[in-house]
C-alpha positions in Angstrom: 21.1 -1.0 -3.0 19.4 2.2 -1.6 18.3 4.9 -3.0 20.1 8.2 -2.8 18.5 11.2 -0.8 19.1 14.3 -1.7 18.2 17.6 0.3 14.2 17.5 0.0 12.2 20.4 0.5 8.5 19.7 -1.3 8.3 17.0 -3.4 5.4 18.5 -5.0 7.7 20.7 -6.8 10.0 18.6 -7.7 10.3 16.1 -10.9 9.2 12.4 -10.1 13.1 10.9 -10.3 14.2 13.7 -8.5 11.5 13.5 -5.6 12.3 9.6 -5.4 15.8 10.6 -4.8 16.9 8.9 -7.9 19.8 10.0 -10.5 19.9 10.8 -14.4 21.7 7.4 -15.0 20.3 4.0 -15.5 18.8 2.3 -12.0 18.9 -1.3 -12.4 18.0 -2.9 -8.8 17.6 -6.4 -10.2 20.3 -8.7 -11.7 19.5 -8.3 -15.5 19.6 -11.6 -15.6 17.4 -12.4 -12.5 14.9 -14.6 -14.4 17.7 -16.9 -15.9 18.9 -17.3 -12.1 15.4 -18.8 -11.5 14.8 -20.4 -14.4 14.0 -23.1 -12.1 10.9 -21.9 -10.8 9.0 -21.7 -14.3 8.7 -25.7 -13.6 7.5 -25.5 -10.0 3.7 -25.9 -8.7 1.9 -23.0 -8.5 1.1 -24.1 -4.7 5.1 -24.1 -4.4 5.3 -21.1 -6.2 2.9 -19.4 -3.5 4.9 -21.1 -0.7 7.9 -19.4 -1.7 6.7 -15.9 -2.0 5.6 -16.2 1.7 9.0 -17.5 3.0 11.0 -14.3 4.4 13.8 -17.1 4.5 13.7 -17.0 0.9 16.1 -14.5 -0.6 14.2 -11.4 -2.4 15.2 -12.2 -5.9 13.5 -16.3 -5.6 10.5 -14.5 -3.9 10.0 -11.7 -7.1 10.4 -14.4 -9.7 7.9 -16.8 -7.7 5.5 -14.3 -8.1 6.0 -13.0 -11.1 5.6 -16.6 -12.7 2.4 -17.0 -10.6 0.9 -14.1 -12.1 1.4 -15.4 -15.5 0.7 -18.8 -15.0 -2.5 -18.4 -12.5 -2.3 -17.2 -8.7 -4.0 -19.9 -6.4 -3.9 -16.9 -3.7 -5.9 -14.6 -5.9 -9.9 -15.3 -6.0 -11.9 -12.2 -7.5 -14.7 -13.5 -5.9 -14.0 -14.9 -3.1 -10.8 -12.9 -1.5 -8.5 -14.3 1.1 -9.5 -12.3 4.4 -7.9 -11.7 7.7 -9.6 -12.0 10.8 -9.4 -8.9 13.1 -11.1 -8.8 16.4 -13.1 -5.9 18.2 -10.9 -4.3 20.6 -10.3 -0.4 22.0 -7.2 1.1 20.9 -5.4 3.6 21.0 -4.4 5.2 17.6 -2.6 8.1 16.3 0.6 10.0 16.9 1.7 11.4 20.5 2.4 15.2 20.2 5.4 15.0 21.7 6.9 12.3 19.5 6.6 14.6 16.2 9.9 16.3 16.5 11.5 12.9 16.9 9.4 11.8 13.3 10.3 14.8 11.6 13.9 14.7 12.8 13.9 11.0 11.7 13.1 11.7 8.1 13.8 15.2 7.5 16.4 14.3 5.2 13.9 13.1 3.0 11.7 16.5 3.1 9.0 15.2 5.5 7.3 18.3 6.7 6.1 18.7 10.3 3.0 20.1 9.3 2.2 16.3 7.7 2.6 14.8 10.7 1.0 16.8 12.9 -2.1 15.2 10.9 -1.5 12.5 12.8 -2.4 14.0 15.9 -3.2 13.2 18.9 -2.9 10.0 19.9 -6.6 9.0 21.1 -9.0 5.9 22.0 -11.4 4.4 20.1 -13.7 1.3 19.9 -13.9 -0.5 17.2 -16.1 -4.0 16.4 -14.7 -7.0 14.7 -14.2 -6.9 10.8 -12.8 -9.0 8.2 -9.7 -7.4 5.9 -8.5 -9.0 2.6 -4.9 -10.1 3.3 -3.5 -8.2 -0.3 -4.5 -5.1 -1.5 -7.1 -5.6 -4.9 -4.9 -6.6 -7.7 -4.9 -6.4 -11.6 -6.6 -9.2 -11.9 -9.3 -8.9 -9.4 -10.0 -5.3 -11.1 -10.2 -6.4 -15.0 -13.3 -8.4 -13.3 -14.9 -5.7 -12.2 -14.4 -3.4 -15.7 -15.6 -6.4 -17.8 -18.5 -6.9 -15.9 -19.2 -3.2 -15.3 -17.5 -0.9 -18.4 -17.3 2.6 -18.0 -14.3 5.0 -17.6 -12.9 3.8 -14.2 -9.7 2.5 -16.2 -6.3 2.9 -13.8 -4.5 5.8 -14.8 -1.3 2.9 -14.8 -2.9 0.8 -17.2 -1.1 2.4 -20.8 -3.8 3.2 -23.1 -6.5 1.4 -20.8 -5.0 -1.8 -21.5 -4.6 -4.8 -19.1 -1.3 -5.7 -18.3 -1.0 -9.3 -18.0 2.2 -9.8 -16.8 0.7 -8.1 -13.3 -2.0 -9.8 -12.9 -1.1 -10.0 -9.0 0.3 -6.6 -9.0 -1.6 -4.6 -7.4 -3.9 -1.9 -9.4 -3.1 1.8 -8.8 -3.9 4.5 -9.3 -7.4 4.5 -9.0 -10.2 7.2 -8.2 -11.2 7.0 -4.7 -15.0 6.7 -5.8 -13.8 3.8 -8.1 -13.0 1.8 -5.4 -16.5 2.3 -3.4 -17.5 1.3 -6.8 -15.7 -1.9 -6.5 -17.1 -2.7 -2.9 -20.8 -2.3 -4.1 -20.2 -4.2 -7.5 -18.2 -7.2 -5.1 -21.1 -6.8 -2.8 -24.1 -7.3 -5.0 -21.9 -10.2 -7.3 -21.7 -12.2 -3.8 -24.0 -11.6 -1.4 -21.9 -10.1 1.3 -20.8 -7.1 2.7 -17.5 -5.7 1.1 -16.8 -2.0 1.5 -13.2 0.1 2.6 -11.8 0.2 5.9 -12.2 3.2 7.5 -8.9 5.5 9.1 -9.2 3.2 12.1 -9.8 -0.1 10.8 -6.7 0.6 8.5 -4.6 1.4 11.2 -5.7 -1.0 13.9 -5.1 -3.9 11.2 -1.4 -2.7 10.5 -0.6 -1.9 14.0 -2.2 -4.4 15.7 -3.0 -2.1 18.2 0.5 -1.8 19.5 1.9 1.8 19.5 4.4 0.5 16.5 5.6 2.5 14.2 5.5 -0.1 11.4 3.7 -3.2 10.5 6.7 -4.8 11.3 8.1 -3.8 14.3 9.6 0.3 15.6 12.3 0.4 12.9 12.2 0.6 9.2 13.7 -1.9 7.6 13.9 -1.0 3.4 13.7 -5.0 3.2 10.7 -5.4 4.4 8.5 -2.9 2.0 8.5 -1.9 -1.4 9.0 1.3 -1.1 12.2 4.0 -3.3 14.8 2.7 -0.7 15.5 -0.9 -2.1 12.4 -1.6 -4.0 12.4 -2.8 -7.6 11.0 1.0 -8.4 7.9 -0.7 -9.8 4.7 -2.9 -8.4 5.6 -6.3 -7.3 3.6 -9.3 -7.1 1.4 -9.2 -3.5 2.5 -10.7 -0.6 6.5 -10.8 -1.2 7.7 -8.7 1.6 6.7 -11.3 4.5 8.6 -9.8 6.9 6.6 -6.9 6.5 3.8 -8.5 7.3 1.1 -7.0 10.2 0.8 -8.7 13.5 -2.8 -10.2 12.2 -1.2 -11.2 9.3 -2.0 -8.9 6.8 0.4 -8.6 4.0 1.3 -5.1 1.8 0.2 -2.7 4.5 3.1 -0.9 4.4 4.7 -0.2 0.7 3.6 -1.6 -3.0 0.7 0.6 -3.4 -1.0 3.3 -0.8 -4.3 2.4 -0.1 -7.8 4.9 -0.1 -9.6 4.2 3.0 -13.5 5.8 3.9 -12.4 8.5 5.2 -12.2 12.4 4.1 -9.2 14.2 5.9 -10.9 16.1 8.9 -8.4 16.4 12.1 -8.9 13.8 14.9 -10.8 14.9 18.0 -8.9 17.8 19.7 -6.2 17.9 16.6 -6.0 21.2 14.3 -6.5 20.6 11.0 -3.9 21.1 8.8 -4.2 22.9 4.6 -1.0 21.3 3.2 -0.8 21.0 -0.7 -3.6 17.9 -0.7 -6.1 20.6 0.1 -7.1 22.3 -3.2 -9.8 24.9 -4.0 -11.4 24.0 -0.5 -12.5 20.6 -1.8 -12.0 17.7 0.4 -9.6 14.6 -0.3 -9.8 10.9 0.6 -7.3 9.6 3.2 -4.8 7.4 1.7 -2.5 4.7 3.9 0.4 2.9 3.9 3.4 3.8 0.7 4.6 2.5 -2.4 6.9 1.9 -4.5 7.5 5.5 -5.7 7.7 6.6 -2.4 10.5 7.0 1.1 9.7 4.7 3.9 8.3 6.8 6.2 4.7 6.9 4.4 4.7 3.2 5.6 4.5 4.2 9.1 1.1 2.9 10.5 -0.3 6.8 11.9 1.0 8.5 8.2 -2.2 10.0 6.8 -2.0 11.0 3.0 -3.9 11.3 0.2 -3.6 11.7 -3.6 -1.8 14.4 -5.5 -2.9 14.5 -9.5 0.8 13.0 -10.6 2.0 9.6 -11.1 4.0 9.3 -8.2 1.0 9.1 -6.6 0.6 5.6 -6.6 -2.9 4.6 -4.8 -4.7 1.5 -4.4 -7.3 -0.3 -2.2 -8.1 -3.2 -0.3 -11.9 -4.2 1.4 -13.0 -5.3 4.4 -16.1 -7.2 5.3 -18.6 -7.2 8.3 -18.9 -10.2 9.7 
């Protein structure tokens, strides 16, 4: 099932059922019954468990309950301190959006009020060098994030968490909506708890990971495919355990870059060299806003696109996480 898209003009001033494209009635995109189905896999090892969640053979409903039992009954693939990471070698690519393929973007997902002043941001397509890093295949979950408030406190609860309480049946969900200078604070508390060098990719790490340095438009492949991503399309219109969608998966093998969450990167928004820079509604009050990358659940598939620069908006449907890399 798809969702329904309606004539978009600004989501921003729109309700969030009505900017997901979504109607007054009931939307029930799993059998009610879909854990019955699978009842099965409440027996199963967790390593089997794990094996089936990365099996795009495996049809989407096996896949959600296999992780959704992991995340209740203990996640092999998710180590708070000592996160699965992806090697990605030092290369010079080229990254961004062609000017003259904008029209062809716009036109592509107009229907679903994309603006052409948004991707201009992307804009223009340039070279850069980058050195070898390490990215963590998922993005941080629940889990990995309770960690780091029991250890630390404070007030850097997830606006998603009701009442600042821990869900437990998303454990390997992963945690949105964050503050962007919550997650630095992640990387440094990571950091000093293991003796290595965590922090979040910047714009061009983030895009050279889900690309692969190909000129693709998504981690997958040129097309979208609303199988392949949690995103509004097809998506269960809620987090889902990490590393489900692996035919979504990045050329390095990176899992979640496109749909789930979004993800901050480094970066502040500031046009790339010889780009204009461009005051949509993320720019408020003249104060700058952290680059976001990659979709979600609440969102249309072309935020999944590996050139889409975003950022947060002060509304749920806003839904931002994070992932780290490490320096070798």
């Amino acid at each position: 099932m798809t969702a329904h898209v309606a004539d978009v003009v600004d989501p921003n001033a729109q309700g969030d059922r009505e900017a997901m494209g979504l109607p007054d009635s009931l939307v029930d995109r799993l059998p009610p019954d879909v854990f019955h189905r699978q009842a099965a896999l409440f027996r199963a090892d967790p390593d089997r468990l794990a094996a089936i969640c990365a099996d795009a053979a495996e049809p989407f409903d096996r896949r959600y309950v296999a992780g959704c039992v992991l995340g209740l009954v203990g996640d092999p693939r998710i180590r708070p301190d000592d996160p699965e990471m992806v090697d990605v070698p030092a290369a010079r690519v080229e990254l961004g959006l062609p000017a003259e393929r904008v029209a062809e973007v716009v036109a592509n997902w107009a229907p679903v009020g994309v603006a052409e002043a948004w991707i201009r941001k992307e804009c223009p397509r340039h070279a850069r060098r980058i050195d070898a890093f390490r990215i963590m295949r998922y993005p941080v979950t629940n889990l990995e994030y309770r960690a780091f408030l029991s250890d630390q406190g404070g007030p850097a609860l997830p606006s998603s968490w009701r009442f600042g309480t821990y869900p437990h049946h998303r454990a390997n969900h992963p945690v949105w909506t964050v503050r962007p200078e919550h997650a630095d604070a992640y990387a440094s508390w990571l950091s000093a708890r293991t003796g290595r060098r965590f922090r979040l990719p910047t714009e061009a790490e983030w895009e050279y990971a889900a690309s692969g340095g190909e000129a693709r438009q998504y981690p997958w492949g040129e097309e979208f495919h609303a199988d392949h991503a949690n995103t509004v399309e097809a998506g269960p219109l809620t987090t889902t355990p990490v590393g489900i969608y692996p035919a979504g998966r990045s050329p390095f093998g990176v899992d979640d870059l496109g749909g789930n969450v979004e993800e901050f990167v480094a970066d502040d928004y500031a046009p790339y060299p010889g780009g204009a820079a461009v005051a949509d509604d993320l720019v408020r009050d003249g104060i700058p806003y952290r680059v976001a990358r990659g979709g979600s659940f609440t969102r249309y598939g072309d935020l999944t696109r590996c050139t889409r620069r975003h950022g947060w908006f002060d509304r749920d449907l806003y839904a931002i996480g994070f992932r780290l890399v490490e320096d070798p």
